[in-house]
C-alpha positions as CSV (number, residue, x, y, z in Angstrom):
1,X,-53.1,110.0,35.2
2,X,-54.2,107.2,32.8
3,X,-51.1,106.1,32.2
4,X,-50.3,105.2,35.7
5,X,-53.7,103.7,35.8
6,X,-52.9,101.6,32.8
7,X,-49.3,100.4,34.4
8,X,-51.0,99.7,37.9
9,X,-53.7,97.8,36.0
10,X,-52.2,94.0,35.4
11,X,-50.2,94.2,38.6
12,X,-53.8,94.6,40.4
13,X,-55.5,92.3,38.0
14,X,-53.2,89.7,38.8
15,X,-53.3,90.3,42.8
16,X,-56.7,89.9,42.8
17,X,-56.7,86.9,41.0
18,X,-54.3,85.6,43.9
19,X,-56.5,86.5,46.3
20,X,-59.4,84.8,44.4
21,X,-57.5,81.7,44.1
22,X,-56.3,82.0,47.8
23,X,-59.5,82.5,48.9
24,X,-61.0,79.0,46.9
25,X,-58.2,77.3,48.4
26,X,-58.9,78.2,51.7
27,X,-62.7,77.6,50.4
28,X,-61.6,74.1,50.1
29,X,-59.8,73.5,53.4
30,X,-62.8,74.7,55.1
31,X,-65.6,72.5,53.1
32,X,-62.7,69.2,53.7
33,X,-63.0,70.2,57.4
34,X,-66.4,71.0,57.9
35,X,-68.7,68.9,59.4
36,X,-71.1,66.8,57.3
37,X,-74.5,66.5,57.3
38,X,-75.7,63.7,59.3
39,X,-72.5,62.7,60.8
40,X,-71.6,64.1,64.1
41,X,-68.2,62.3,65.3
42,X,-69.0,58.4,64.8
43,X,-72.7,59.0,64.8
44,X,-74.6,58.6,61.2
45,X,-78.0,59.9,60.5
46,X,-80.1,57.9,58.3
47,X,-83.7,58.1,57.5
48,X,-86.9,57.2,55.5
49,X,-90.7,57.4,55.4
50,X,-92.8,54.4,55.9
51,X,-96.1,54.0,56.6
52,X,-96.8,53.5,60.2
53,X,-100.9,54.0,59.6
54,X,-103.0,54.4,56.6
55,X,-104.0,51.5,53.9
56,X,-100.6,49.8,53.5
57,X,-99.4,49.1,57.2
58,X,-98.0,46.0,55.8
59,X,-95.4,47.4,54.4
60,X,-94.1,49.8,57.7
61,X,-92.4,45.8,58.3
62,X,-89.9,47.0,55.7
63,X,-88.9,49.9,57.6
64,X,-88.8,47.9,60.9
65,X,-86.4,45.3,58.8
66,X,-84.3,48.3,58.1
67,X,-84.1,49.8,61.4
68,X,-83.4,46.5,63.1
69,X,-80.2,46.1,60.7
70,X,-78.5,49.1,61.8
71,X,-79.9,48.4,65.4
72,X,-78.3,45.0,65.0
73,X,-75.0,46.4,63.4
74,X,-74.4,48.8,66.2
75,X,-74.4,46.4,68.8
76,X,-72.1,44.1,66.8
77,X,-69.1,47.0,66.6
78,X,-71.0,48.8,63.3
79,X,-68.5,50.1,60.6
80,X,-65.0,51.1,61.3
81,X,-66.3,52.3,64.9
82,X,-69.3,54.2,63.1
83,X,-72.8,53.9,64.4
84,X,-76.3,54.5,62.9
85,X,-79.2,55.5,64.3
86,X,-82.4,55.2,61.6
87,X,-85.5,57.7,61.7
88,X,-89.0,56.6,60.2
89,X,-91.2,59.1,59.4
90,X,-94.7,58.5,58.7
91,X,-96.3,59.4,55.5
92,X,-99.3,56.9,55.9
93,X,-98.9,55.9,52.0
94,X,-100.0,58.4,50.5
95,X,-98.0,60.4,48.3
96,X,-99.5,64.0,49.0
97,X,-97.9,63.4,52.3
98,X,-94.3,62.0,51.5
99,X,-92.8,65.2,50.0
100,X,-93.1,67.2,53.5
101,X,-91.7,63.5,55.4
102,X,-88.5,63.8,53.5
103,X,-88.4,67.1,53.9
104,X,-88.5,66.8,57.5
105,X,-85.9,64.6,57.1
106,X,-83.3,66.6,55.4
107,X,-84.1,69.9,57.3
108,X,-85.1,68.8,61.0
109,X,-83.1,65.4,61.6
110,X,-80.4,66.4,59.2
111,X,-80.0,62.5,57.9
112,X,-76.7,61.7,56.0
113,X,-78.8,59.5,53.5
114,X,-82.5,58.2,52.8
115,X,-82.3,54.4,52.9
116,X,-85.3,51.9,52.0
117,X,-87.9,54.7,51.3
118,X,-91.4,52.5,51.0
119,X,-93.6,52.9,48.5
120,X,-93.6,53.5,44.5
121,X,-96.0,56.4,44.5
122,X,-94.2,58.0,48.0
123,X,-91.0,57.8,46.1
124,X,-92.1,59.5,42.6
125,X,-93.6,62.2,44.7
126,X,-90.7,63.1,46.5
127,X,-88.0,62.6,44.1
128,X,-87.8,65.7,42.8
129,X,-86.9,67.6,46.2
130,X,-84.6,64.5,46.8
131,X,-82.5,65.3,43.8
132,X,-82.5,69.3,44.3
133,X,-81.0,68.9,47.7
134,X,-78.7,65.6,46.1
135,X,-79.1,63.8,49.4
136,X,-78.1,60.0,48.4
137,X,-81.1,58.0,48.2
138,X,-79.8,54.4,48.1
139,X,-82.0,51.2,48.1
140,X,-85.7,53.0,47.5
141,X,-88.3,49.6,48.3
142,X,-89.6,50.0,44.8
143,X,-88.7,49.0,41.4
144,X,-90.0,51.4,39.2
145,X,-88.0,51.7,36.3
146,X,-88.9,55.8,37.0
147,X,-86.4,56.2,39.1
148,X,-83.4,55.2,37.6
149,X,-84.9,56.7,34.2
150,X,-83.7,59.0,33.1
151,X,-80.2,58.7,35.1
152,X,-80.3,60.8,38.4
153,X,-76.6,60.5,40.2
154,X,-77.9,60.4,43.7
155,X,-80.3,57.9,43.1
156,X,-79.1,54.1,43.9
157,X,-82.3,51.3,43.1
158,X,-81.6,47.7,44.5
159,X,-85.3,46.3,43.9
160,X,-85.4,45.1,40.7
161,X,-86.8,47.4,37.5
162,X,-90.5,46.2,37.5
163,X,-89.6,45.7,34.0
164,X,-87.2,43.7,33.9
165,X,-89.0,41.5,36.8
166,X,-92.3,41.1,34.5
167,X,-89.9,39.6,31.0
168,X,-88.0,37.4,34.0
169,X,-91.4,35.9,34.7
170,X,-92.8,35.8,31.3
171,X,-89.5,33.5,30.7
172,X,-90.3,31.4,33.5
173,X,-93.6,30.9,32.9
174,X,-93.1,29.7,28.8
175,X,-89.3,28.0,30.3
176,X,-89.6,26.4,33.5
177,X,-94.0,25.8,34.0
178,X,-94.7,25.0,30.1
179,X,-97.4,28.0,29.9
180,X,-99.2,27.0,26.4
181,X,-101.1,30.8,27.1
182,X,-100.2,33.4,29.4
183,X,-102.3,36.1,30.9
184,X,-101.9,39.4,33.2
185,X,-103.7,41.1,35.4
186,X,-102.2,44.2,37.1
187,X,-102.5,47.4,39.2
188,X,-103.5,50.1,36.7
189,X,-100.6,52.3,37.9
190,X,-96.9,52.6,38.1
191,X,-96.6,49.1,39.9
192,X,-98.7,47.1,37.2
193,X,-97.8,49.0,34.4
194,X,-94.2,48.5,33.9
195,X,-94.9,44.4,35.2
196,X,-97.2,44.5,32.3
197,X,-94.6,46.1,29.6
198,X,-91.6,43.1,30.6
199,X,-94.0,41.1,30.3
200,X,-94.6,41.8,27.3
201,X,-92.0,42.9,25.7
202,X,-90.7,39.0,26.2
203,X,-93.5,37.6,25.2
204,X,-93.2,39.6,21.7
205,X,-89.4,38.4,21.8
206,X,-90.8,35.3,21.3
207,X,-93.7,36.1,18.5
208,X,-95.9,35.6,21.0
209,X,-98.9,37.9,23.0
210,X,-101.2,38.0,26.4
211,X,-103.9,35.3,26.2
212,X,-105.4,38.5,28.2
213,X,-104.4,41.7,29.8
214,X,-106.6,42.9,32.7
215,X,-106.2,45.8,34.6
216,X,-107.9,46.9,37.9
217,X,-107.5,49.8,39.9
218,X,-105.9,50.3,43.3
219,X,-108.4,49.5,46.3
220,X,-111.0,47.3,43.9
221,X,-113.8,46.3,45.9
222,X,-114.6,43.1,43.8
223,X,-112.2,41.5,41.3
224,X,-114.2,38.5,40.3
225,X,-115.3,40.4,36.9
226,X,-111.1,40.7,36.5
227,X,-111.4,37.0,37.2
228,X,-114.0,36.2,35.0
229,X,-112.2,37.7,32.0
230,X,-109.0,35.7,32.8
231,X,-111.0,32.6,32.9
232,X,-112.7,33.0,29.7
233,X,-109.1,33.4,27.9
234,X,-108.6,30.0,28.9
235,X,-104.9,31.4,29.9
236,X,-103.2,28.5,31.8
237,X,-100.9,30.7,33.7
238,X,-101.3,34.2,35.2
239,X,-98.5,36.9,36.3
240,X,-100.2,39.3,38.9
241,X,-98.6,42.8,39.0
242,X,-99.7,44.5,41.6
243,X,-99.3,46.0,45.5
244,X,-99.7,43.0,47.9
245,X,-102.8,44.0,49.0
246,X,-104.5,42.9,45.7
247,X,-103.0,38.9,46.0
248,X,-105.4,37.7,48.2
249,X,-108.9,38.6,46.5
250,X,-107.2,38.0,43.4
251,X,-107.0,34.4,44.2
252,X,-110.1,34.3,46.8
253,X,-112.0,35.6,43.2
254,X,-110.6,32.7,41.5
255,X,-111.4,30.1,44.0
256,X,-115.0,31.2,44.3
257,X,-115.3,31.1,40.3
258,X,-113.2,27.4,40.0
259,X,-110.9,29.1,38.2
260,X,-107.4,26.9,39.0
261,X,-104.2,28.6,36.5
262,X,-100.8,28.6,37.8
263,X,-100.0,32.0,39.2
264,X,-96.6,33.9,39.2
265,X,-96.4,36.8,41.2
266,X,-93.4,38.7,43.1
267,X,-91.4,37.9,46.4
268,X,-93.7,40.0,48.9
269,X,-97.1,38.6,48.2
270,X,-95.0,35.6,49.7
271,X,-95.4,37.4,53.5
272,X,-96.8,34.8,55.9
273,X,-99.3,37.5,56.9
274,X,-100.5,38.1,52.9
275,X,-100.5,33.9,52.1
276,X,-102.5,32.8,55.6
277,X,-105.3,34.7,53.7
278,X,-105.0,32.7,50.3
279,X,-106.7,29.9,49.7
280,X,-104.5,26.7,50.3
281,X,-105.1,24.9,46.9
282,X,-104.3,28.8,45.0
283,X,-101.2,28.7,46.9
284,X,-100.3,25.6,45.7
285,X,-100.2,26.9,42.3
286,X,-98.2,30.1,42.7
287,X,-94.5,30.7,42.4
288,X,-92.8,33.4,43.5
289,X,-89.8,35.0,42.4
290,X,-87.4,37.3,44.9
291,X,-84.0,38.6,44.7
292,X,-84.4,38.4,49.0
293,X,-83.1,35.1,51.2
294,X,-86.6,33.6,52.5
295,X,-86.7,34.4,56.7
296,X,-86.0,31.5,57.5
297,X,-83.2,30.7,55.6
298,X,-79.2,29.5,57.2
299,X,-78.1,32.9,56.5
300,X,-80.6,34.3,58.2
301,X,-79.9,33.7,61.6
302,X,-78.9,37.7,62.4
303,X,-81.8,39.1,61.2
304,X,-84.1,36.4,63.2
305,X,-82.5,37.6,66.1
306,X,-82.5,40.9,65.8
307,X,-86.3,41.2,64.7
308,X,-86.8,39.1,68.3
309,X,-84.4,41.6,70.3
310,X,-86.1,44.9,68.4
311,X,-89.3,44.0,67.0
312,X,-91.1,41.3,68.8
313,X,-94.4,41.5,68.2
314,X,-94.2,42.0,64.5
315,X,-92.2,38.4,63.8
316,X,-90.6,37.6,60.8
317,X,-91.4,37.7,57.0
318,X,-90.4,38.9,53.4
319,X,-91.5,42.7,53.9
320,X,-89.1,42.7,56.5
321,X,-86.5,41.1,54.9
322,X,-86.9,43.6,52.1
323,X,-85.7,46.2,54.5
324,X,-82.8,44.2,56.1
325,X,-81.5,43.4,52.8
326,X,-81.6,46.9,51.6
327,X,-80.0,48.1,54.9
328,X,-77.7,45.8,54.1
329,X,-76.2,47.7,50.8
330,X,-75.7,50.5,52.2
331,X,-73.6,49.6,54.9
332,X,-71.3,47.8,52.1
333,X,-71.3,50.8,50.0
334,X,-70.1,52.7,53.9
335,X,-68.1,50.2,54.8
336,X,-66.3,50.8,50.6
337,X,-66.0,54.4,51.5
338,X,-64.5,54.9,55.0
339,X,-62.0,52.0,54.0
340,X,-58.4,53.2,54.5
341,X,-59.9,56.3,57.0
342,X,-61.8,58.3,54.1
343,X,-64.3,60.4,55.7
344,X,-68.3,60.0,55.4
345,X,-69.6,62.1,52.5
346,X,-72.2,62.1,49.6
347,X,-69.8,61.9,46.9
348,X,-68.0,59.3,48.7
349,X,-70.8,57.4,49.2
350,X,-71.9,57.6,45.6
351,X,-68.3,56.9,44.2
352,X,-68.1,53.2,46.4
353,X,-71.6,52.3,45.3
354,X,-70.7,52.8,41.7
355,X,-67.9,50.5,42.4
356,X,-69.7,48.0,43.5
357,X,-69.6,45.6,40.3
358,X,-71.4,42.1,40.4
359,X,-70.9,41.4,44.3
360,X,-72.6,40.0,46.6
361,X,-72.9,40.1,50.7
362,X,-74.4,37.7,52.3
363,X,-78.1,39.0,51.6
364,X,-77.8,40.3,47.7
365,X,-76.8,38.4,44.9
366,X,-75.2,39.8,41.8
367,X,-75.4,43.6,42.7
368,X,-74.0,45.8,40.4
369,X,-74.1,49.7,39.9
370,X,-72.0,51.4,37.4
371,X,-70.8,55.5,37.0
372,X,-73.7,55.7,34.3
373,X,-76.4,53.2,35.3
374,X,-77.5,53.0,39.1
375,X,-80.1,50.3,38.8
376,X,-78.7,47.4,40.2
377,X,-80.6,44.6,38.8
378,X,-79.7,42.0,41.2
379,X,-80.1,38.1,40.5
380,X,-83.4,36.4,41.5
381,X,-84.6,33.1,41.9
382,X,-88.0,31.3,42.3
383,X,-89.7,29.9,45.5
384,X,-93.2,28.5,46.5
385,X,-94.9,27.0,49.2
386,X,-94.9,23.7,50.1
387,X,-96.2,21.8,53.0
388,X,-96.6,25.2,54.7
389,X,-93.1,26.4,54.0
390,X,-90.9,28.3,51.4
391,X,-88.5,26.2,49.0
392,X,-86.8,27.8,46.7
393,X,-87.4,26.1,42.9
394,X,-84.8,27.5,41.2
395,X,-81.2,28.9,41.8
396,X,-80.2,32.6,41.5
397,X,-80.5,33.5,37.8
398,X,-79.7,36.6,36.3
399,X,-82.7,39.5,35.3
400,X,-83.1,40.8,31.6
401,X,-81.9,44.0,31.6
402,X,-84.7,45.9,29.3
């Protein structure tokens, strides 16, 4: 009896390892077949949060940007006969509420991808659940360095790393405006903090330090004490880091104290709705820098349009833009992967963005991912307002990348 079981033995060891391997195969035909989530026929799912109500209803204009470009592409033959249809969900700003938006995202409306998620603190707080599920999350509308570090394979950031963005305007300041002493004053949080450490970290490059580093806290009720301690540095020039809220009083404190330095700040505080509340001769002393086309721009004509045709009453502006242009890298990275008839799927979508080496469309400049670092970096340039308009300063220059 043993010794038939012995002979039997390999034969059976070896048909069940046929089986096992017929049954992976057929594993495989049925996972190549089966549908995918968020894609039903020519139909895409995409979604993010935004923050229709709450504190920072500014910035729901990014996800109105975004949803316009897909509205916009749709009517203009979308991708290879694909359409898009965007979902925002509200999460008011407020990162106790984001994890249960996505959430609803991925298990109600099934979405193919998160695109232009809003927020720095909404997307730390739900990027843990975004990488256990390993739902592509291309384009968040933050920079924080956070979320490309440490490396997370489903994670895709175009806004340049806050960073990088602070040492580029450190640079700029000592380059292109002559700053004999530089100061900072920033958001005592994830925004600020990392604007504060590129700073930094260029101005040490060059033996030198902050003439004054000033934090305030999120929602400050006053800042003219924040103003009075820049003033007595006798700093020249000042990079603000913080969220656009915090660029008006900033400069209203200054005005009030007759405190007059050159400012640099980022691309959003450059939103016609922020800079109607700054006071004119301020404004004439701040530069911006953006990796975005300004909204009025020649290329620019499609978005104008379709923020006329979809959003109306909201008008044009940078936030917006933010959104159109992020929009705008995911449909390359789409466009990269159906090419040739390849079917819509995460791994797909992740291999064409990690293709996409130094290019540009016609809203990005410079955008590069690679297999091992997904922060894009793009190029920037500098603008400021003159005569009531934008003008660029400067042409597209390329970011340290710290």
């Amino acid at each position: 009896m043993s010794r038939s079981m012995h002979s039997i033995g390999p034969l059976a060891r070896r048909a069940g390892a046929a089986t096992v391997l017929l049954l992976l195969a057929l594993g495989s035909l049925a996972r190549a077949d089966a549908p995918v989530r968020g894609v039903v026929g020519k139909e895409v799912s995409l979604g993010a949060w935004a923050p229709e109500t709450g504190p920072a209803t500014a910035l729901y204009a990014t996800g109105q940007g975004a949803v316009a470009y897909f509205r916009w592409l749709n009517e203009h033959g979308g991708i290879d006969g694909y359409r898009f249809r965007m979902t925002l969900v509200n999460d008011q700003y407020d990162p106790a509420l984001t994890p249960a938006a996505v959430r609803r995202l991925v298990n109600v409306d099934r979405v193919f991808a998160i695109v232009a998620g809003i927020g720095t603190p909404s997307n730390l707080a739900a990027m843990s659940y975004m990488v256990s599920v390993g739902i592509p999350d291309v384009a968040p509308a933050s920079g924080d360095p956070a979320l490309t570090h440490p490396f997370r394979k489903n994670v895709f950031s175009v806004v340049p790393s806050y960073v990088s963005e602070g040492a580029f305007q450190a640079a700029f300041a000592l380059d292109r405006l002559h700053a004999k002493s530089l100061a900072v004053i920033y958001e005592n949080d994830d925004i600020g903090k990392p604007g504060l450490e590129g700073v930094t970290k260029m101005l040490a490059s060059r033996g030198l330090r902050p003439a004054a580093a000033v934090a305030f806290d999120r929602g400050a009720v006053s800042y003219t004490p924040y103003i009075v301690r820049l003033k007595a540095s006798g700093a020249d020039t000042v990079v603000i880091w913080g969220a656009h809220p915090a660029f008006p009083p900033i400069l209203k404190a200054a005005e009030a104290i007759g405190y007059h330095p050159t400012w640099v700040t980022f691309g959003f505080d450059a939103d016609p709705n922020v800079v109607r509340q700054v006071p004119v001769d301020q404004l004439a002393k701040t530069y911006f820098d953006t990796w975005m086309p300004v909204p009025d721009g020649p290329g620019m004509a499609a978005y104008r349009e379709a923020m006329s045709q979809f959003y109306p009453q909201s008008g044009t502006g940078m936030l917006s833009v933010q959104g159109w242009c992020l929009a705008s890298v995911f449909a390359t990275a789409f466009s990269r992967m159906v090419q040739h008839g390849a079917k819509p799927s995460w791994a797909g979508l992740e291999r064409a963005l990690e293709s996409m080496g130094h290019i540009s469309n016609a809203y990005v400049h410079g955008l590069s991912f690679t297999p091992s670092d997904h922060r894009a970096l793009p190029d920037v340039y500098v603008m400021k307002y003159e005569h009531g308009r934008i003008v660029r300063v400067t042409p597209y220059l390329a970011l340290p990348r710290l």
